[in-house]
C-alpha positions, -999 to +999 in steps of 0.1 A: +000+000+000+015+035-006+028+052+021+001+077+026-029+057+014-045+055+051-040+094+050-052+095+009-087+076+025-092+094+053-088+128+031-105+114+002-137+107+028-130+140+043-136+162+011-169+147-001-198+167+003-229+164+017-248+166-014-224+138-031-208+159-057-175+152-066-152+178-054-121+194-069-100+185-036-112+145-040-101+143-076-068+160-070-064+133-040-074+107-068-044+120-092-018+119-063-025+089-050-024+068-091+008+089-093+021+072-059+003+038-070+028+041-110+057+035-087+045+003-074+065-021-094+053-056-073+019-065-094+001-084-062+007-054-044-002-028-071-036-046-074-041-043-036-032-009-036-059-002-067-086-019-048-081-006-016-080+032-035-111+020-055-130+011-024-123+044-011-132+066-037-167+078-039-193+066-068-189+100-084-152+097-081-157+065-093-172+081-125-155+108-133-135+107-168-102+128-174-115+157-197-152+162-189-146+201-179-146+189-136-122+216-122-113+243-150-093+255-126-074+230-123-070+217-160-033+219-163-030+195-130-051+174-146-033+169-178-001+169-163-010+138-135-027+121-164+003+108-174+007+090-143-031+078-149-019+064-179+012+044-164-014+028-139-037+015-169-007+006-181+009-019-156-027-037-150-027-042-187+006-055-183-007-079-152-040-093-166-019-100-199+006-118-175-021-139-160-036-150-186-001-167-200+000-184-166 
């Protein structure tokens, strides 16, 4: 699990509001916690650490796709931890291709 992701949780619970909307803060906590997740290279552990994040996430979090106009304000974030998005779809691509072979 990365080394914040009991903190990432709690925070991520923290920031959703009462009416359910996804907030700006929860989707930034999203991004920084696949960027910590990229750098998991053990795939029993990266797949651990996706569920456990995936479990903690609300359903609009859930939801949400890179792009759709959620926090303007914070567009250039967005594109620039997308990359680290990317290297997370990435490496499970990598591990269900692995699993299959074995």
């Amino acid at each position: 699990i990365p080394k914040n992701n009991t903190m990432v949780k709690a925070s991520l619970f923290k920031y959703k509001s009462a009416d359910a909307n996804l907030s700006c803060s929860e989707a930034m906590l999203m991004l920084q916690s696949l960027k910590e997740l990229a750098e998991i290279e053990d795939a029993e552990h990266l797949r651990k650490s996706l569920s456990d994040l995936h479990n903690s996430a609300s359903v609009q979090q859930r939801e949400i796709t890179v792009g759709s106009g959620t926090c303007k304000e914070n567009s250039s974030k967005w594109e620039k931890n997308s990359k680290s998005l990317k290297t997370v779809l990435k490496k499970e691509e990598l591990i269900r291709k692995v699993n299959e072979i074995e």
